[in-house]
C-alpha positions as CSV (number, residue, x, y, z in Angstrom):
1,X,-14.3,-15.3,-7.2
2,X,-12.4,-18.2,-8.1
3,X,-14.1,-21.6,-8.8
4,X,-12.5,-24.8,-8.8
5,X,-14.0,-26.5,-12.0
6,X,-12.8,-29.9,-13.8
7,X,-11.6,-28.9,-17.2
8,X,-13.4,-30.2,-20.2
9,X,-13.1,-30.3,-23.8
10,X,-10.1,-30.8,-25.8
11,X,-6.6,-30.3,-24.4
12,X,-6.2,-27.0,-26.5
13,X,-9.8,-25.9,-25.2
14,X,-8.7,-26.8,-21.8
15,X,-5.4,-24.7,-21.8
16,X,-7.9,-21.7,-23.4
17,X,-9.7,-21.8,-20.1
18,X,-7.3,-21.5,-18.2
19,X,-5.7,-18.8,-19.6
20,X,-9.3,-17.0,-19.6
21,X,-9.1,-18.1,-15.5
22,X,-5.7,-16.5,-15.7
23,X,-6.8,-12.8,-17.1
24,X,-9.8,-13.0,-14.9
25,X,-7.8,-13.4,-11.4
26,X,-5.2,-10.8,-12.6
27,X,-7.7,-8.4,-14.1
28,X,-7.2,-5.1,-12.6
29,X,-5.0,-6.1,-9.7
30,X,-1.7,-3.9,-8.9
31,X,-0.1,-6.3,-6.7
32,X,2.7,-8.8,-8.4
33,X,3.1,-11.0,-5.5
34,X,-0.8,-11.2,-5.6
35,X,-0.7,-12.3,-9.6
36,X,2.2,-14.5,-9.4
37,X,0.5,-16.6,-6.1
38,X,-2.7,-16.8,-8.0
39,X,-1.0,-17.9,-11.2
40,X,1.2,-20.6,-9.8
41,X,-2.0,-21.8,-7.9
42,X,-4.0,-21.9,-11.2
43,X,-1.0,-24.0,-12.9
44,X,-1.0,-26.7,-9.8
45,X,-4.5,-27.0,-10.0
46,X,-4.8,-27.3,-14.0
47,X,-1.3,-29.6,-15.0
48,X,-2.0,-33.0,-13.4
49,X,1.0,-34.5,-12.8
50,X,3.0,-31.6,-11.8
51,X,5.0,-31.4,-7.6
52,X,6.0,-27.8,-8.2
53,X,5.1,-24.7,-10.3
54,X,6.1,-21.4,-9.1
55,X,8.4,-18.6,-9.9
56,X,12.1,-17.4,-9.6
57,X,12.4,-13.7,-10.0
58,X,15.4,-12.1,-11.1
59,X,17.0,-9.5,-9.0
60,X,19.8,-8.3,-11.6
61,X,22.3,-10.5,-10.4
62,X,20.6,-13.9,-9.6
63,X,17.0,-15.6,-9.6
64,X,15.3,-15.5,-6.4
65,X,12.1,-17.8,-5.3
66,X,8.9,-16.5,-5.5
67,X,5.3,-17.6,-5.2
68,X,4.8,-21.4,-5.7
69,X,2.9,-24.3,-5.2
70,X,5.1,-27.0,-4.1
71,X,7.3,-28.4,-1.6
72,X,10.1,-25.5,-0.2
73,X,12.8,-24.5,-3.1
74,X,16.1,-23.5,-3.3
75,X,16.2,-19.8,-3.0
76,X,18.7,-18.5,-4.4
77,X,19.6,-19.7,-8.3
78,X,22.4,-18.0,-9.9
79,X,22.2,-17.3,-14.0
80,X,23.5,-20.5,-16.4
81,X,23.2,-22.9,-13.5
82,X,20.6,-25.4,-13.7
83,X,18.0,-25.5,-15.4
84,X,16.2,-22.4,-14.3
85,X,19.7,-20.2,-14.7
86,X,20.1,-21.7,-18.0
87,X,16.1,-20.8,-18.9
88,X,16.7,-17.3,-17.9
89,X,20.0,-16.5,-19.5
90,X,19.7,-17.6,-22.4
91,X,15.8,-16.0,-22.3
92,X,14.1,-19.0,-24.0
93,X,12.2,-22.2,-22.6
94,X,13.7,-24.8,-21.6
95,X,11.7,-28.3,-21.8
96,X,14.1,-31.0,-19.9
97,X,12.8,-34.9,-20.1
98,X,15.0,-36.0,-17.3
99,X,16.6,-33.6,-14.8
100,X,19.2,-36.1,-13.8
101,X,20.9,-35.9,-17.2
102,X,20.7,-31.8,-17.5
103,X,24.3,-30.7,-16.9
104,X,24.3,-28.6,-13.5
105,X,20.7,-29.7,-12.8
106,X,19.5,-28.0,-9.0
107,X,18.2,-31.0,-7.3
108,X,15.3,-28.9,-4.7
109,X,12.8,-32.3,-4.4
110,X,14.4,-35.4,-5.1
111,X,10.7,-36.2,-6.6
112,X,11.2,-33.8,-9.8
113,X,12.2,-35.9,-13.0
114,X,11.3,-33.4,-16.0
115,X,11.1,-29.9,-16.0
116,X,10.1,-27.0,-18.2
117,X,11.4,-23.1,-17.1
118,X,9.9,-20.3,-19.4
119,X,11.4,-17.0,-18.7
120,X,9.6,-13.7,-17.9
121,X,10.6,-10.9,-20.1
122,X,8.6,-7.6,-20.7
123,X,9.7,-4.9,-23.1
124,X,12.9,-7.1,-23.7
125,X,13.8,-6.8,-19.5
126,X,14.0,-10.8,-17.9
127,X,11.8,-10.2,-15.1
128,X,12.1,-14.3,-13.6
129,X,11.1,-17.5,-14.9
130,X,7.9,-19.6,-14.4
131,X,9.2,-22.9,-13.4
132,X,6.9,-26.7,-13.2
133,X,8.4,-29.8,-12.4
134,X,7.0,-33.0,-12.7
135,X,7.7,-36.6,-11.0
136,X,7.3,-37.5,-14.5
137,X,10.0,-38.1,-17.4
138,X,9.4,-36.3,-20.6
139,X,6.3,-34.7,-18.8
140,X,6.4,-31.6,-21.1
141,X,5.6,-31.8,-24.6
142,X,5.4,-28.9,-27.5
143,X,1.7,-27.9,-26.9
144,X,1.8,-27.5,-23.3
145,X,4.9,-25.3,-24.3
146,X,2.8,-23.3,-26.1
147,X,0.8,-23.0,-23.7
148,X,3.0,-22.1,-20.7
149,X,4.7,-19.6,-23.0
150,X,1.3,-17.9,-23.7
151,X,0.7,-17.7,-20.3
152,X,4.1,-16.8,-19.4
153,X,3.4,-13.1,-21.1
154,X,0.0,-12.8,-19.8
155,X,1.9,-13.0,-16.3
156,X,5.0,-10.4,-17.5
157,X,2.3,-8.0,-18.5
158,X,0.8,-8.1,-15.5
159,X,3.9,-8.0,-13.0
């Protein structure tokens, strides 16, 4: 069972426990829908600062929304547009300061002023992206990259 728990420690230690909170909800469970509404969850709850985090899965011809944590998204997000589309095409993470300046940025909550999209790839196949956004500018720096990128492939191997 889940616990709710303030998150102590440095900000490395802190990002360690929730990746151990991460394996623990997804240990031994089948269902993807399951992993991916626990996960996004898990991220609201541990990135303060954060209106949205959530997933886009890709369908082999576009991204479509998945589980989140959030206000409701746009649904449907085709490859190399916005952020997201850019994220998953060109299968690395993308860490945007300010939305407003991204070329083709998706506006879904007028709220959202950074961004950061990792993509979902297992044995070399984009599965989605993890997407958070933030009311913030230059929310996202290099550790909670990192970070989001570790737990990106704990979620890929387990969906």
């Amino acid at each position: 069972m889940f616990q709710a728990m303030p998150y102590d420690g440095t900000r490395s230690e802190q990002f360690e426990a929730v990746l151990i909170q991460l394996e623990a909800l997804m240990k031994d469970e089948p269902s993807a829908t399951a992993n991916l509404a626990n996960a996004s969850a898990l991220l609201k709850h541990a990135l303060p600062d954060t209106n949205w985090a959530g997933f886009y899965l890709f369908d082999g011809k576009e991204l479509v929304l998945g589980p989140f944590q959030g206000l409701p998204a746009c649904i449907r997000i085709p490859l190399s547009r916005g952020v997201c589309g850019t994220a998953a095409a060109e299968r690395r993470t993308l860490a945007v300061g300010d939305v407003h300046a991204f070329p083709g940025h998706i506006a879904c909550d007028a709220a959202s002023n950074s961004e950061i999209v990792v993509p979902l790839i297992k044995d070399d196949r984009l599965l989605g992206v993890l997407d958070i956004d933030s009311p913030l500018k230059d929310r996202f720096d290099d550790e909670e990259r990192r970070f989001l990128e570790r737990f990106a492939a704990l979620v890929s191997e387990a969906i």
